[in-house]
N, C-alpha and C positions, 0 to 999 in steps of 0.2 A: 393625613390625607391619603387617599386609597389611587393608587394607579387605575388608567383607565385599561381597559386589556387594548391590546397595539394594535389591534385590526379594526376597533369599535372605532378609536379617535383619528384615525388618518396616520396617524403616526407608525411609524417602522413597519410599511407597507413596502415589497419590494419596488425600487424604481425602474428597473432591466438596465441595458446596457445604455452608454452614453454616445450621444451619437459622431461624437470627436473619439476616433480611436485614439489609442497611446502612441503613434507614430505623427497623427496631426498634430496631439494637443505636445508634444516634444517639437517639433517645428516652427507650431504656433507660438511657444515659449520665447524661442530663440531670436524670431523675429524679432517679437515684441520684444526682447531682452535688447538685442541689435538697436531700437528704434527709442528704449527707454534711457538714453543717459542726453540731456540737454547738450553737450560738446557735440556728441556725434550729431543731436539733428540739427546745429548750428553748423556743423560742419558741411551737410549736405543740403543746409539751406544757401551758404557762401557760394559753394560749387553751383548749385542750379539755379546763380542769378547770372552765370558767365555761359559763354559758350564756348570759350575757349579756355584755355589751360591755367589755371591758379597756383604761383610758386607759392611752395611751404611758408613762406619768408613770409608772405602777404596775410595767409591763411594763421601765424605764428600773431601776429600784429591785431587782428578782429578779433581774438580771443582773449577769453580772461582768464587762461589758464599758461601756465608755461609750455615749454616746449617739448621736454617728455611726456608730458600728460597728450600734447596735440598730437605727436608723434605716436602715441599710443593708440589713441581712438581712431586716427585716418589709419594703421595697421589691422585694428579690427574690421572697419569699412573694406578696407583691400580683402581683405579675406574673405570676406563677405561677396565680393566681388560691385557692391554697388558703386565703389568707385576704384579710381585705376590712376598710375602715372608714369613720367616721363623724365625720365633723367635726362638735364641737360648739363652739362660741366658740372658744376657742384649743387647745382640745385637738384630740388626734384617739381616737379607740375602736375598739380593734380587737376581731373576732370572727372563729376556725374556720369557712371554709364548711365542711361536714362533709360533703356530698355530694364534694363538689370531694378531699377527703384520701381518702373510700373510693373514687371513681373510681382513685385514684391505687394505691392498693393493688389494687385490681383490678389496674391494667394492671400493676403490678411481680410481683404472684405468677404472673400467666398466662407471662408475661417467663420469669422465674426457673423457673418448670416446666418451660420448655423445656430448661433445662440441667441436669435431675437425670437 
C-alpha cells in the first residue's frame, strides 16, 4: 500500500501554535489535578453546604476514608488556598473560602472556552 504524500491527504500539515500557552495549560493541569480526586470535591462539597465552621472530627466521620488520607486532601485544599481553618483547643474548623472556589471557576471556564 503506497503512502499518500502528506500535504495531498491532510495529514502532517503544520497546525501553528496552540492557543493555551505552556504557562495556562501548566495551571489549567493543576486545577484540574486540584479538582480531580473525589475526597477533595466531597470535601468542598461538605464545606459549601455550611456557613459556618466544620470541626475535622465531623468532616473525619462523612468520609470514607481515614484520617490521614482526610488530613491529607484538606492540606492540599489549604494550600490551595480554597479553603482555610481555625484552631480551637484541640480541634481544627474548617471553612470554604468561597471567593477563592469562584475565582477558581472563573479561571477553569475562561480555560476550557478556549477549547470549544
Amino acid at each position: 500500500m503506497n503512502k499518500p504524500a502528506p500535504h495531498q491527504s491532510g495529514c502532517c500539515t503544520p497546525l501553528g501554535a496552540s492557543r493555551l500557552s505552556a504557562e495556562a495549560a501548566q495551571a489549567l493541569g493543576a486545577d484540574l489535578g486540584l479538582l480531580g480526586h473525589p475526597i477533595r470535591l466531597q470535601i468542598l462539597d461538605l464545606l459549601a453546604q455550611h456557613t459556618d465552621q466544620v470541626c475535622v472530627c465531623d468532616l473525619e466521620a462523612a468520609l470514607p476514608v481515614k484520617q490521614p488520607t482526610v488530613s491529607h486532601h484538606l492540606r492540599l485544599l489549604r494550600e490551595a488556598g480554597l479553603i482555610d481553618c481555625e484552631r480551637k483547643g484541640l480541634w481544627a474548623y474548617y471553612f470554604i473560602r468561597r471567593e477563592a472556589v469562584a475565582a477558581l471557576r472563573a479561571r477553569l471556564l475562561a480555560q476550557l472556552d478556549t477549547l470549544v
